[in-house]
C-alpha positions, 0 to 999 in steps of 0.5 A, spaced: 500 500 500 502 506 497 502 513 502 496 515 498 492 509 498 493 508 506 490 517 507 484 514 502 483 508 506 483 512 513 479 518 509 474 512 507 475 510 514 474 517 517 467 518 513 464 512 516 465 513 522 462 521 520 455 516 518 454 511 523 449 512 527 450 514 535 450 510 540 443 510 544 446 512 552 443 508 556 439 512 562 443 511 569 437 513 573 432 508 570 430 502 573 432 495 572 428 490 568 427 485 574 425 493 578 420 494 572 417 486 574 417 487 581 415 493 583 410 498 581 411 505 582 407 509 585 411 516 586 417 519 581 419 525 581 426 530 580 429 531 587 434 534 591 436 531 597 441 534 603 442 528 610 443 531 617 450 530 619 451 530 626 457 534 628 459 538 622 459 546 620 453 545 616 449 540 618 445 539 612 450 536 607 448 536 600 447 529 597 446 530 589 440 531 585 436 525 582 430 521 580 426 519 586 422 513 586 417 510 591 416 503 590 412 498 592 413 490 591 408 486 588 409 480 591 410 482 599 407 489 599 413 493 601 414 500 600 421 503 599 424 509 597 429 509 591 434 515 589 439 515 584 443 521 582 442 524 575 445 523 570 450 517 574 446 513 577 448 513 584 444 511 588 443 516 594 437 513 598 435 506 598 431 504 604 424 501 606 418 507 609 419 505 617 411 504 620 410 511 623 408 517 621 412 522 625 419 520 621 416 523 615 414 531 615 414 538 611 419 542 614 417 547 608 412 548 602 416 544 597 420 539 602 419 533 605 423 530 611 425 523 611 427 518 616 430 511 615 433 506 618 441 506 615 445 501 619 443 497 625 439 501 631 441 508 627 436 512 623 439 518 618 435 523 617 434 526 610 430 532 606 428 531 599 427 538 597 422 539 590 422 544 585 414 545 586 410 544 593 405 540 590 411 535 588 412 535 595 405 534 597 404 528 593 410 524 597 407 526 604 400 524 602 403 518 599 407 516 605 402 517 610 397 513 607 401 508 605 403 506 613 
């Protein structure tokens, strides 16, 4: 192969790459196909979420921005709150809803305060802050009808 037909196969090479069509990015956020198949959603909204750390120079540590889910299993009925970080995907909440009213409240209009269960005997404490209160409303109705 000459210099001049190796530069014409890289410009063919170069124009193929230029007409392939992209590739599709799968969105981190969503949920699994075996999430899909056993649980229904039944809450799914952006949200901002901050956790309270003991302790610290400013209490409320900024967790990331993401989708929020409230999901329900279809076989044993347990509800559980799900968030990942948009657009890695990171999982910032996964816990089941504890069975009492008070660990979820509105601190302000369009926030909602969460308490889970985190490690063995420890409970975190989170606000999930919406850009409307009616996003807010929502997740609290939800939650206090569900327990």
């Amino acid at each position: 192969m000459t210099a001049d037909e190796g530069s014409a196969a890289a410009t063919d090479n170069e124009a193929d790459a230029d007409t392939a069509p992209p590739e599709e990015q799968r969105d981190l956020t969503s949920l699994s196909d075996e999430e899909r198949r056993t649980e229904e959603v039944l809450f799914e909204h952006k949200a901002r979420c901050k956790k309270f750390a003991r302790g610290e120079s400013d209490p409320w540590q900024n967790k990331g921005v993401g989708i929020l889910r409230l999901l329900r299993n279809r076989d044993s009925g347990n509800v559980r709150v799900l968030m990942r970080q948009t657009p890695n995907g990171n999982i910032l909440v996964n816990a089941n809803l504890l069975k009492d009213k008070g660990m979820y409240s509105a601190p302000s209009e369009k926030q909602v305060k969460m308490v889970f269960a985190e490690r063995e005997g420890e409970l975190g404490t989170f606000v999930m802050g919406f850009g409307a209160a009616e996003r807010a409303g929502e997740l609290l109705g939800l939650v206090h009808g569900l327990i």
